[in-house]
C-alpha positions in Angstrom: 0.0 0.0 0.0 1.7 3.2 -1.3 1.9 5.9 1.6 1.0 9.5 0.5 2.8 13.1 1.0 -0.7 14.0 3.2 -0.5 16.0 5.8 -3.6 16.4 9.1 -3.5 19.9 7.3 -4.9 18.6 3.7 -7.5 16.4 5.8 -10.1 15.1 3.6 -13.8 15.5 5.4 -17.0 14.2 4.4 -20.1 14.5 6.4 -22.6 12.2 5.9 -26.1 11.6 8.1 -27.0 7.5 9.3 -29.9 5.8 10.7 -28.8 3.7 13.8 -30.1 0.1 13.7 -29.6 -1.1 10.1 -29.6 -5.1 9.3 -27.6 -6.7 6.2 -29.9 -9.2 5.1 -29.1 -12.7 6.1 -27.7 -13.9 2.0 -25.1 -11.4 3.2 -23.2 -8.5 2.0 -24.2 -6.8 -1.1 -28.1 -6.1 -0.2 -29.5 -4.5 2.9 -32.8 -4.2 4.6 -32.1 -0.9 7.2 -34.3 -0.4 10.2 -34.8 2.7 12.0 -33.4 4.9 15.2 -34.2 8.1 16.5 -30.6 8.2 18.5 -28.1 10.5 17.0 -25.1 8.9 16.2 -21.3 10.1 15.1 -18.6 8.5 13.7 -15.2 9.2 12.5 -13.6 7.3 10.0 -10.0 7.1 9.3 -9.0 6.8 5.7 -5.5 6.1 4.0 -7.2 5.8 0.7 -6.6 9.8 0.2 -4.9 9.3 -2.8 -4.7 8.8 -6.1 -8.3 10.8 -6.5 -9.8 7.3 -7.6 -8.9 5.4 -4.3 -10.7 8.1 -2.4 -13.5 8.8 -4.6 -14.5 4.9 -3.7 -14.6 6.0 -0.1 -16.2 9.3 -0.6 -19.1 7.0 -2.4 -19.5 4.8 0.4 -20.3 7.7 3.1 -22.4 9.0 0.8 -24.0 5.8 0.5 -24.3 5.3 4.3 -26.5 9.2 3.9 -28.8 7.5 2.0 -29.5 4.1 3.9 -28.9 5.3 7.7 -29.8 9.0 7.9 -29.3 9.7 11.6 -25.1 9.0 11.7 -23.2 11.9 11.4 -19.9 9.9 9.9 -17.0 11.8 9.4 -14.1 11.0 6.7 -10.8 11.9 7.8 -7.2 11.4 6.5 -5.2 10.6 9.7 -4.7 6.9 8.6 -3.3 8.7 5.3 0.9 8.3 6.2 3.2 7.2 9.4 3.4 10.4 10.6 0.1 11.3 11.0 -0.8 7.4 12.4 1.5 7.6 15.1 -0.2 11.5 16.0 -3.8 10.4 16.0 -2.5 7.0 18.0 -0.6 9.3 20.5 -3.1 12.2 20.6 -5.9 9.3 21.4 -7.6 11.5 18.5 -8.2 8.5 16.0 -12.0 7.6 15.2 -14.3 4.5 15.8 -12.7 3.1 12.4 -9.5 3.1 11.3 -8.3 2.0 8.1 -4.9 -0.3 8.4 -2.4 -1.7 5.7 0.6 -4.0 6.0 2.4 -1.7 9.0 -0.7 -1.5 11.2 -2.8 -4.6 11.8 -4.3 -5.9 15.3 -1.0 -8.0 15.8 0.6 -4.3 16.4 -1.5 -3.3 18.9 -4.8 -5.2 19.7 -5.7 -3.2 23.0 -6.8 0.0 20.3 -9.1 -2.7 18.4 -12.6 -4.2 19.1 -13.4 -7.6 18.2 -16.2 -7.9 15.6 -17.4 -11.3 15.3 -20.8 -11.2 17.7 -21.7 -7.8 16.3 -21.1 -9.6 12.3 -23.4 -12.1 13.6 -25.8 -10.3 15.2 -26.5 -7.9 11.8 -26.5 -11.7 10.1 -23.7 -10.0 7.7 -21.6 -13.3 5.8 -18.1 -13.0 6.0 -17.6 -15.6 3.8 -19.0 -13.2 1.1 -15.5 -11.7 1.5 -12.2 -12.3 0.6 -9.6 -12.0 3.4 -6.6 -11.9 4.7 -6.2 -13.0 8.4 -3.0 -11.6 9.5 -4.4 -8.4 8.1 -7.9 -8.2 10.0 -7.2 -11.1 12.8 -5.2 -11.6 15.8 -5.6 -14.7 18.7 -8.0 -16.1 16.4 -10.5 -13.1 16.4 -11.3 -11.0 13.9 -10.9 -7.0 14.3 -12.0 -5.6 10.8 -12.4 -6.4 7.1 -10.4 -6.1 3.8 -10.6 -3.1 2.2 -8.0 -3.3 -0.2 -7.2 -6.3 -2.3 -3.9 -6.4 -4.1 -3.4 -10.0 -6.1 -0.1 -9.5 -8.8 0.1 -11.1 -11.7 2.1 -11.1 -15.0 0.5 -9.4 -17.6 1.5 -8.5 -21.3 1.6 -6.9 -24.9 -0.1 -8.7 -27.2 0.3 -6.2 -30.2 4.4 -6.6 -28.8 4.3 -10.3 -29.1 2.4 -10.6 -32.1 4.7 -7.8 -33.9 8.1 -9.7 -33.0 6.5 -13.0 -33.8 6.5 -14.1 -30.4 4.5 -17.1 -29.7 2.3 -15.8 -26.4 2.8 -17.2 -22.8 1.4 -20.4 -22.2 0.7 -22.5 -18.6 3.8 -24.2 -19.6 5.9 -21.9 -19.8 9.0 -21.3 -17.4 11.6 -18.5 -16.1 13.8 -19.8 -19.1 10.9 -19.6 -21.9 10.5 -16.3 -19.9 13.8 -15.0 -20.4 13.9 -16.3 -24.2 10.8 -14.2 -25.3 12.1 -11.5 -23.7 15.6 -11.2 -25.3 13.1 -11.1 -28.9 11.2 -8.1 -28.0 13.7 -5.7 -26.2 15.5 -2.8 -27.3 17.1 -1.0 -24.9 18.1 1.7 -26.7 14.2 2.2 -28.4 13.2 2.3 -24.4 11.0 -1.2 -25.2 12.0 -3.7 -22.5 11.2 -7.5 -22.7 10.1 -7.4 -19.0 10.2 -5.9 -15.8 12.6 -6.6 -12.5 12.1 -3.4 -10.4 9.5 -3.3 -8.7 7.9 -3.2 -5.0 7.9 -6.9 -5.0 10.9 -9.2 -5.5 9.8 -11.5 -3.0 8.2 -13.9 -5.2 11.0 -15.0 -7.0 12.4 -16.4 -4.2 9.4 -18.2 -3.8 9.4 -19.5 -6.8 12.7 -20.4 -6.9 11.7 -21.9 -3.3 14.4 -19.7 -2.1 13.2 -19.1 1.6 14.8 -15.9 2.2 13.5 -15.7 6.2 14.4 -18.0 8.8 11.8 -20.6 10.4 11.7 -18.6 13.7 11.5 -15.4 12.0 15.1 -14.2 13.9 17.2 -14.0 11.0 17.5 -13.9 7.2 18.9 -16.2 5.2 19.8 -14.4 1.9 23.2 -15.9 1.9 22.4 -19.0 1.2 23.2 -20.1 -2.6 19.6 -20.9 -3.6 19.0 -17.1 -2.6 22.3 -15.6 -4.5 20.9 -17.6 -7.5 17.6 -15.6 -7.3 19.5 -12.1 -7.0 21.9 -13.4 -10.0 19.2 -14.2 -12.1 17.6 -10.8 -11.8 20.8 -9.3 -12.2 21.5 -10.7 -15.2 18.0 -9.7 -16.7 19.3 -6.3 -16.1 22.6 -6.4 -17.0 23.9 -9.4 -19.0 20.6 -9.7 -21.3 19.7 -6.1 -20.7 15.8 -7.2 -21.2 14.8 -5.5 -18.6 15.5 -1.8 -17.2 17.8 -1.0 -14.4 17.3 0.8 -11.4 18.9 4.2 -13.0 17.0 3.4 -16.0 13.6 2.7 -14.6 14.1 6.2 -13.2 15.4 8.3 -15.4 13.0 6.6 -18.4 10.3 5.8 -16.3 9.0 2.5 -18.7 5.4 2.1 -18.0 3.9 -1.2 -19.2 0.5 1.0 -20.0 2.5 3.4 -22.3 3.4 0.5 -24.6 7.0 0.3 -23.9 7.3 -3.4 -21.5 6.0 -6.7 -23.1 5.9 -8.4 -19.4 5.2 -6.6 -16.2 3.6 -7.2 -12.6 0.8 -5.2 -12.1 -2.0 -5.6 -9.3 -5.0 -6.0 -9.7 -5.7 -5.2 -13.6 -8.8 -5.3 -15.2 -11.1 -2.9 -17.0 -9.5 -0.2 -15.5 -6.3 -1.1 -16.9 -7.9 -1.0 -20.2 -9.0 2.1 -20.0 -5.6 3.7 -19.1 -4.5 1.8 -22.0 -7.3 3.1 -24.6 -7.1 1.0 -27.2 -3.0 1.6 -28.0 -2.4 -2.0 -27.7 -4.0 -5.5 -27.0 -2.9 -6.8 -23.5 -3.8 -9.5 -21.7 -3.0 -11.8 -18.0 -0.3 -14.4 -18.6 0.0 -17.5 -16.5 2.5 -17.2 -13.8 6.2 -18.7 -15.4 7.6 -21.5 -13.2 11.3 -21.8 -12.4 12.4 -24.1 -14.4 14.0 -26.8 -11.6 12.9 -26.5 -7.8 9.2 -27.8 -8.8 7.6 -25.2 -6.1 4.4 -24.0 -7.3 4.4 -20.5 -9.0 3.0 -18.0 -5.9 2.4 -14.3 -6.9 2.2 -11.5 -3.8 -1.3 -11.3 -2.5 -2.2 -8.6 0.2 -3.8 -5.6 1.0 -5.3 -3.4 4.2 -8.1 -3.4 6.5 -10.7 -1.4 8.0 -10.4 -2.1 11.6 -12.8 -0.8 14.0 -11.5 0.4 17.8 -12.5 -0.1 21.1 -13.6 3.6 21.0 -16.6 2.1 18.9 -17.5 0.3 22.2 -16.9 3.2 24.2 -19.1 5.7 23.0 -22.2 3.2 22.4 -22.2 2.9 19.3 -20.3 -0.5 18.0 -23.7 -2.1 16.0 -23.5 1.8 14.0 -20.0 1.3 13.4 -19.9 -2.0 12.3 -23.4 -1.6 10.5 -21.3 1.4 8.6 -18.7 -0.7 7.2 -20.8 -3.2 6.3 -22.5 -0.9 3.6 -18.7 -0.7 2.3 -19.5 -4.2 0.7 -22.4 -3.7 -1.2 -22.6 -4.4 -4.5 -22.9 -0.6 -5.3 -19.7 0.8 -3.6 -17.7 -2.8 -5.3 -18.5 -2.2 -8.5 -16.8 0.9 -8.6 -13.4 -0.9 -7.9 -13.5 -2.6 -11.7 -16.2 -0.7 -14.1 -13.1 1.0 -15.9 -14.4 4.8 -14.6 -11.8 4.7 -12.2 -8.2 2.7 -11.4 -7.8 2.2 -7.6 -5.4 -1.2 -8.6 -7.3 -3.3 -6.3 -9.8 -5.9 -6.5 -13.2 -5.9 -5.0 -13.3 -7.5 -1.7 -17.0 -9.1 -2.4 -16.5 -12.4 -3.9 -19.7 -12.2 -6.1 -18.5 -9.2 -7.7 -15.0 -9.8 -8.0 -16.0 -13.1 -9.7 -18.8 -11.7 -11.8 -19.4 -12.1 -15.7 -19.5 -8.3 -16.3 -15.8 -8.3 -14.1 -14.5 -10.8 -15.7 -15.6 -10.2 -19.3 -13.3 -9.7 -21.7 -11.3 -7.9 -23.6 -8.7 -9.3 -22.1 -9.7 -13.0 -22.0 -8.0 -14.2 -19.2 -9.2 -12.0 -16.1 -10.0 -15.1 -14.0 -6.1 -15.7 -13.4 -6.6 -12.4 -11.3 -9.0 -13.8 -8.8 -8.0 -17.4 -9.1 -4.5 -16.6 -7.9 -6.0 -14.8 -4.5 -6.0 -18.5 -3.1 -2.2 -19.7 -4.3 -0.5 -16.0 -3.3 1.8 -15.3 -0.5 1.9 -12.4 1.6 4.7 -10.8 2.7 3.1 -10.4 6.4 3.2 -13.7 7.2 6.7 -14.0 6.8 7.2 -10.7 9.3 4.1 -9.1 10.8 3.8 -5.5 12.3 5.9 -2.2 11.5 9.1 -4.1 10.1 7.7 -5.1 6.7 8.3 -1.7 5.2 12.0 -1.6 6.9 12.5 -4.9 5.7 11.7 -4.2 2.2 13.6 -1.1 2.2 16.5 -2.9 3.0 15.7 -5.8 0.6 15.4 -2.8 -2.4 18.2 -0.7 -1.3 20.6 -4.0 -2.1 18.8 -5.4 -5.0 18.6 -2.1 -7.2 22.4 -1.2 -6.4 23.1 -5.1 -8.0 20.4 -4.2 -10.6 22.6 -1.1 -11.5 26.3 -3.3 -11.6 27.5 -1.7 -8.4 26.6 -4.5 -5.8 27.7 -8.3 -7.4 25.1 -11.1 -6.3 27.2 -12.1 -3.2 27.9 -8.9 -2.0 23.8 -8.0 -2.3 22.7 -11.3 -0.5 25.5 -10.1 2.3 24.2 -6.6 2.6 20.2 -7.6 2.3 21.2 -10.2 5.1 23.0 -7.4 7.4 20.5 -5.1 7.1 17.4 -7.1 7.2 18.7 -8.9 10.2 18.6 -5.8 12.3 15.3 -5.0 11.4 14.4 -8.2 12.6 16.3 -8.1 16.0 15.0 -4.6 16.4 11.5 -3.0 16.0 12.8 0.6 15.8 15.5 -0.2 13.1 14.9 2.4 10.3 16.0 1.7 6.3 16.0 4.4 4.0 13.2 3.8 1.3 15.8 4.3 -2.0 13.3 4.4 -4.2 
């Protein structure tokens, strides 16, 4: 989840008036059936989706929803989930709201005194979680659950069609491996044209290693394990993509060029969550499409894209000022079918998938152009997230010092060796110590 330059200063308020006492009827999210309350009810929600404009325009829709359906709620929409810095002020200034939208640095594990546990007040507005995708170590902790997805990020492989079909490039196929990969990818680039064969930099090198099954974390979660040669051959196959094949853009390059699959210029990149929205950021330059995952070509490990996302979590403040049912009635008008749609009807590209399995999975969302959509949602069950390797605040330092390393070697400055000893240094002392700060070098 991309943190924003927002400050409390730029917060983002919408007002909006809700009926205490609503019901989701019992098929489950997507339809409701609201009751009526004369008590006066307010709630603050806080929001990390402040930008891009399409991310927050989905959450501006669902308070406006909630006006419609519960008209005595006063809920309030405010940024102080947006970045770090203004998390750790609301947390400390005991100013943060009866909601409290989460991501892959603040989840109940971190702190499960702030949140409320939702499961009898689910059950008692008969709302179906299994309607919902999720991910536990995202909206659970000691085996209860603490809020829902809001964000949905599955990766996958997508690509060029017109690029393929121009280079006479047989497309990808289920069969194909890192090697088949590699060898369609040496046809299509040209690195001085600025079209690249595919794409190594990127927020998320971690599946490569799982691929490769390269376990880069130790058992106990005390120590890396980067050094080890399955993990060296990882990083030195990713270097060479960059620099002995030159198929895909370096670190330097990526900057200074900035290669965008959606502008034409990469036959293979990893995008989340595209769909119709990608489609109409690409307006009709080019024919694209979802590729099956590639397998590496030896350890037989299945082929596991990063799958993860952020929460809405509701706090104990919920409890506090009476009104938990409201609360949790609120967010539960976040799944229907109204606000989910808007995440993949091409008017707006918030790169994550709809949380509501019927819609997610539904013919108009999965219609094509492109044809093969259902690898999107198909893969949500054979993905990896990076929390479950290392819950709480270290993810971000961990992949800061993961990316610091790999984009150096990606450059020719750092060999493979040398990387895997830095990653392990650095990622090591994020792990032995919770306040161990990494530079972000991207």
């Amino acid at each position: 989840m991309q943190e924003t330059g927002v400050t409390r200063a730029q917060l983002v308020r919408s007002s909006a008036a809700v009926v205490a006492g609503g019901l989701l009827a019992a098929c489950g999210a997507g339809e409701s059936t609201p009751t009526t309350s004369a008590r006066p009810v307010t709630l603050q929600i806080d929001n990390n989706w402040v930008s891009p404009v399409d991310r927050l325009s989905i959450m501006q829709a669902w308070v406006e929803r909630v006006k419609r359906v519960y008209p005595n709620i006063k809920a309030e929409l405010t940024d102080l989930a947006a970045n770090p810095t203004t998390r750790a002020a609301a947390f400390a200034s005991n100013t943060y709201g009866e909601l409290f939208m989460g991501d892959l640095t603040v989840q109940p594990s971190q702190n499960a005194t702030i949140y409320q546990e939702l499961d009898p007040t689910l059950k008692a507005i008969k709302f179906d979680t299994n309607s919902i995708y999720d991910i536990p170590v995202l909206t659970h902790y000691g085996g209860k659950r603490y809020g829902t997805l809001i964000q949905l990020n599955s990766w996958v492989w997508v690509y060029n069609k017109t690029m393929f079909k121009f280079n006479g490039v047989p497309e990808p196929t289920a069969k194909w491996t890192w090697n088949d990969h590699l060898d369609a990818a040496k046809r299509m680039a040209k690195p001085a044209d600025n079209k690249w064969g595919m794409q190594v930099v990127g927020d998320n090198p971690f599946q490569w290693f799982w691929q490769a099954g390269a376990e880069y974390v130790a058992k106990d979660i005390k120590t890396s394990t980067f050094t080890t040669k399955d993990c060296v051959n990882v990083l030195q196959w990713l270097i060479d993509i960059a620099q002995k094949f030159h198929v895909g853009p370096t670190f330097s390059e990526n900057k200074s060029q900035a290669p965008k699959f959606v502008n034409g210029v990469m036959a293979t990149d990893q995008l989340s969550a595209p769909g119709h929205p990608l489609s109409t950021q690409i307006n009709n330059q080019f024919e694209w499409d979802v590729m099956p995952t590639p397998k590496h070509p030896t350890s037989g490990k299945p082929a596991p894209m990063l799958v993860t996302g952020g929460p809405m979590l509701v706090t104990k403040k919920a409890m506090q000022h009476d009104n938990l049912r409201e609360a949790v009635q609120v967010l539960a008008e976040f799944y229907n079918k109204e606000i989910q749609q808007l995440y993949n009807d091409g008017s707006r590209n918030p790169t994550s998938l709809p949380a509501l399995k019927s819609v997610a999975n539904s013919v108009d969302a999965l219609k094509p152009p492109p044809s093969n959509l259902k690898v999107v949602v198909d893969q949500i069950a054979t993905g990896r997230q990076l929390d479950v390797l290392l819950p709480g605040a270290g993810v971000q330092q961990f992949r800061n010092a993961v990316w610091t390393h790999l984009y150096a070697a990606l450059d020719g400055k750092l060999s493979a060796e040398q990387a895997a000893l830095n990653m392990k240094r650095d990622c090591d002392r994020v792990l032995s110590d919770a306040t161990a700060t990494i530079p972000d070098p991207r």
